[in-house]
C-alpha positions as a Markdown table, in Angstrom:
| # | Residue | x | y | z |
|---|---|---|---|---|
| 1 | Unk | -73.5 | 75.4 | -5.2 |
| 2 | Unk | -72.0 | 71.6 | -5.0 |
| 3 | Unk | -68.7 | 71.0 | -4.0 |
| 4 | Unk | -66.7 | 69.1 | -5.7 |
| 5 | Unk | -65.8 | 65.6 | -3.1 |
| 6 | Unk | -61.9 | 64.9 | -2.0 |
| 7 | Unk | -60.5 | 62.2 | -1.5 |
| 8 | Unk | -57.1 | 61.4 | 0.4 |
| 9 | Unk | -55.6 | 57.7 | -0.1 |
| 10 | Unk | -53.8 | 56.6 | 3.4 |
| 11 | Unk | -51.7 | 54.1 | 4.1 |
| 12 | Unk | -53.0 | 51.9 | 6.6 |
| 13 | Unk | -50.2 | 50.3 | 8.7 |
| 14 | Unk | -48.3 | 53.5 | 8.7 |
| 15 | Unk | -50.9 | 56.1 | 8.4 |
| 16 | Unk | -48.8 | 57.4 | 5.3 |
| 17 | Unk | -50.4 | 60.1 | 3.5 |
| 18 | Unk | -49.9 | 59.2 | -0.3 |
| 19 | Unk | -52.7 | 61.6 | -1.5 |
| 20 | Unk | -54.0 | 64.4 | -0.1 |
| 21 | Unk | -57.3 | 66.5 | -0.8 |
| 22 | Unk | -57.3 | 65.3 | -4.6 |
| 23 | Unk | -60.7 | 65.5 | -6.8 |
| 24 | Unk | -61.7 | 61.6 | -8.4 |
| 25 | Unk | -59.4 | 62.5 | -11.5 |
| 26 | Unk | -56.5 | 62.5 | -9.4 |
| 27 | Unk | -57.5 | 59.1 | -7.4 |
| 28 | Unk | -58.1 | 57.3 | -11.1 |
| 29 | Unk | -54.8 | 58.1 | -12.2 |
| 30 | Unk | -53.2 | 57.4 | -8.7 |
| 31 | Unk | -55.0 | 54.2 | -9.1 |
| 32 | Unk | -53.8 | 53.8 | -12.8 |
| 33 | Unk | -50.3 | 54.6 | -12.0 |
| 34 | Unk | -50.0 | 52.1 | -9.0 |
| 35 | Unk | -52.7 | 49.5 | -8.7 |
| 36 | Unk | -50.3 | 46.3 | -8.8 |
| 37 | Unk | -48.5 | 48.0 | -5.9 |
| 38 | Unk | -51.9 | 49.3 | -3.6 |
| 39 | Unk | -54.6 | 47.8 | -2.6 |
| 40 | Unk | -58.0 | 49.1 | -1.4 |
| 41 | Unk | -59.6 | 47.9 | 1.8 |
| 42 | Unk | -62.3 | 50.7 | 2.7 |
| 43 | Unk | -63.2 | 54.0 | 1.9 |
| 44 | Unk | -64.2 | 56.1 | 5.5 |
| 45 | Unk | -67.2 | 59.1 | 5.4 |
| 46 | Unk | -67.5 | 58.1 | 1.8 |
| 47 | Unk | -70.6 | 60.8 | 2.1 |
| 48 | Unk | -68.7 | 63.5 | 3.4 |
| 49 | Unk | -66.6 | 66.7 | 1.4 |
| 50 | Unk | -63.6 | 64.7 | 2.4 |
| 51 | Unk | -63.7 | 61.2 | 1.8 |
| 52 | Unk | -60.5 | 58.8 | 3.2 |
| 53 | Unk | -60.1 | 55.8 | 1.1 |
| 54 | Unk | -57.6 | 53.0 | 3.1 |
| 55 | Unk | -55.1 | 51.1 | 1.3 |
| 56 | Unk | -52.7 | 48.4 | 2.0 |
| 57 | Unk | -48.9 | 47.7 | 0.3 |
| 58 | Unk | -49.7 | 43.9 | 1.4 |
| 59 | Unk | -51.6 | 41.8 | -0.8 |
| 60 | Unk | -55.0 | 40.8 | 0.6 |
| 61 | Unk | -55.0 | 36.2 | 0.7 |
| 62 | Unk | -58.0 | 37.2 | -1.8 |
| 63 | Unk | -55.6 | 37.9 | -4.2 |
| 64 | Unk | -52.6 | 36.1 | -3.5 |
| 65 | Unk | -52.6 | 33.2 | -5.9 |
| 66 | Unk | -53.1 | 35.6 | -8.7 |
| 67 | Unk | -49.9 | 36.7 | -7.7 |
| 68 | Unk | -48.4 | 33.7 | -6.8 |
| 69 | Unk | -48.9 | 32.4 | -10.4 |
């Protein structure tokens, strides 16, 4: 029987939970809901059950001028 992989979204400078043990529906509509104000950097044990995907609340240079426009 396959499980079903979790994800958690973290905050990275503050270690701020902001999702905990959801399945990938629940990431795509955190993402949905809030991808002008999060950014990804990294997802860690991307493998495992339990999958931690990094963000930041700072925009990435990458990105700035699109912002800055």
């Amino acid at each position: 029987m396959k499980t079903e992989r979790r994800y958690s979204i973290i905050l990275e400078h503050s270690a701020e939970v902001l999702l905990e043990h959801a399945p990938m529906a629940q990431i795509e509509a955190f993402w949905d809901a809030n991808d002008t104000r999060y950014f990804g950097l990294r997802v860690e044990d991307e493998h495992s059950a339990h999958a931690r995907v990094i963000v930041t609340d700072e925009v990435p240079e990458e990105e700035m001028e699109l912002y800055c426009l």
